[in-house]
Structures are given as structure tokens and as C-alpha cells.
C-alpha positions as CSV (number, residue, x, y, z in Angstrom):
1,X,-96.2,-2.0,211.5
2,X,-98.5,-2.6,208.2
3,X,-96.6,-5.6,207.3
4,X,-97.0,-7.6,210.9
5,X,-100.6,-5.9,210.7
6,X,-101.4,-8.0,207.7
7,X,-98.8,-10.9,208.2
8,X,-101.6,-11.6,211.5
9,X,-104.9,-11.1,209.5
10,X,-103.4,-13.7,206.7
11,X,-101.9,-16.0,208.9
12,X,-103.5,-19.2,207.4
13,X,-102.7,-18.2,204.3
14,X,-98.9,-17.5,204.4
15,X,-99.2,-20.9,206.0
16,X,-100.2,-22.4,203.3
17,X,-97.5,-21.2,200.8
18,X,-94.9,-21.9,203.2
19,X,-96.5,-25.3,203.3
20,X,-96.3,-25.5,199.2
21,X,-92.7,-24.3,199.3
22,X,-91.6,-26.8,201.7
23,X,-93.4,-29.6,199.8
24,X,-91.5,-28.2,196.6
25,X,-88.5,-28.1,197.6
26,X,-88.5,-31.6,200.0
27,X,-91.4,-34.0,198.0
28,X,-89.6,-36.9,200.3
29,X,-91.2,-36.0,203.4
30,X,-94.6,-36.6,202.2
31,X,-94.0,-40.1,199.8
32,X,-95.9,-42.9,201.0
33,X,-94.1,-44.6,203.9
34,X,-91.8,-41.1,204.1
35,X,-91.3,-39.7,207.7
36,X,-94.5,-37.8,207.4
37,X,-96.8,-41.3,207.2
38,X,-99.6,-39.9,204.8
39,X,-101.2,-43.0,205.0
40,X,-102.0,-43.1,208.6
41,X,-101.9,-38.6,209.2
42,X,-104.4,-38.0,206.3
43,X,-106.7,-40.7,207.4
44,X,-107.0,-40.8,210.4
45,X,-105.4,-37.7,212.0
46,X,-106.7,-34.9,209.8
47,X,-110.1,-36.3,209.3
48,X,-110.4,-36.4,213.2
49,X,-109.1,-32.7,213.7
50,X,-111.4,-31.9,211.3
51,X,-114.5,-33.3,212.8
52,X,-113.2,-31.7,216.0
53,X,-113.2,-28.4,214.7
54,X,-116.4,-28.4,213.4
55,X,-117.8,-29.8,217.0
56,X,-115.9,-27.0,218.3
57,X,-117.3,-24.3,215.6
58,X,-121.2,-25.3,217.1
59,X,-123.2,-23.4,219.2
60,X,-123.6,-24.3,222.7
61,X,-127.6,-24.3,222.2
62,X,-127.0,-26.5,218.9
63,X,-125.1,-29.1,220.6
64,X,-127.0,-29.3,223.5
65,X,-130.1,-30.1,221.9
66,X,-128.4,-32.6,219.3
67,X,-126.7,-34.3,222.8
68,X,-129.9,-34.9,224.2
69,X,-131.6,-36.2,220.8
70,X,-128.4,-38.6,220.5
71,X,-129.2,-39.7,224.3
72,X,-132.6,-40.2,223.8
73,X,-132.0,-42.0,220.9
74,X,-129.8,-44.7,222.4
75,X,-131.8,-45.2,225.8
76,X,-134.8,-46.0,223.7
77,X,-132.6,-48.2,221.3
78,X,-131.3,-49.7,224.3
79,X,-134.3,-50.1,226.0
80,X,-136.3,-51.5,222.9
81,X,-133.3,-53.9,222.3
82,X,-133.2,-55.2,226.0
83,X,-137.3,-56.0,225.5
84,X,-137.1,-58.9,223.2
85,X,-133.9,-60.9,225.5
């Protein structure tokens, strides 16, 4: 029971090294044009999970107030913009 115990507090972890191993013993899957697709999964895909986490890791109060800012921000761009037409 300590094992499973532990195995669940340092999940990410044996993730990781799993991870490692399987890029040791397969490097193919991860080449450049491989089956993996670095080129398109690193830039765009874990970039965007990242930035979705964080927005996820916010407060509620937080990203209320930065969501109104951002709103007020682009009505008064908009409307300043729409002045001079």
C-alpha cells in the first residue's frame, strides 16, 4: 500500500522517466517529420495547453477583473477607432 501510496503523490514524475525511457529506447518517434510531428505538437499544441493551464490555475476574482479591463479596453479602442471614419 506504500508503494501505490507514493506511485499517486509522484505521478508526474514517474511520468516523466517513463517519457525519457521511451524516448531512449525509440528516438524515431520524435525526429522531425517522425509520427509524433514536433514541428507542429511543440509549437503550436503544447504552447496552447500551456497557456490553458495557466488560465485555468487563475483565480476567479483575478480573471474576472482582467476580463473586464480587456473589455473595456477594446470598446474604447473600438469606439475611438470608429470616431475618425
Amino acid at each position: 500500500m506504500r508503494l501505490l501510496e507514493r506511485m499517486r503523490k509522484d505521478w508526474f514524475m514517474i511520468g516523466i522517466v517513463l517519457a525519457i525511457a521511451g524516448a531512449k529506447l525509440e528516438p524515431s518517434m520524435g525526429v522531425n517529420g517522425g509520427p509524433l510531428k514536433p514541428e507542429i505538437t511543440v509549437s503550436y499544441i503544447a504552447v496552447a495547453t500551456i497557456f490553458f493551464n495557466s488560465g485555468l490555475s487563475l483565480k476567479t476574482e483575478f480573471a474576472d477583473s482582467r476580463l473586464h479591463a480587456s473589455a473595456c479596453v477594446f470598446c474604447s479602442d473600438f469606439n475611438q477607432g470608429s470616431w475618425w471614419k
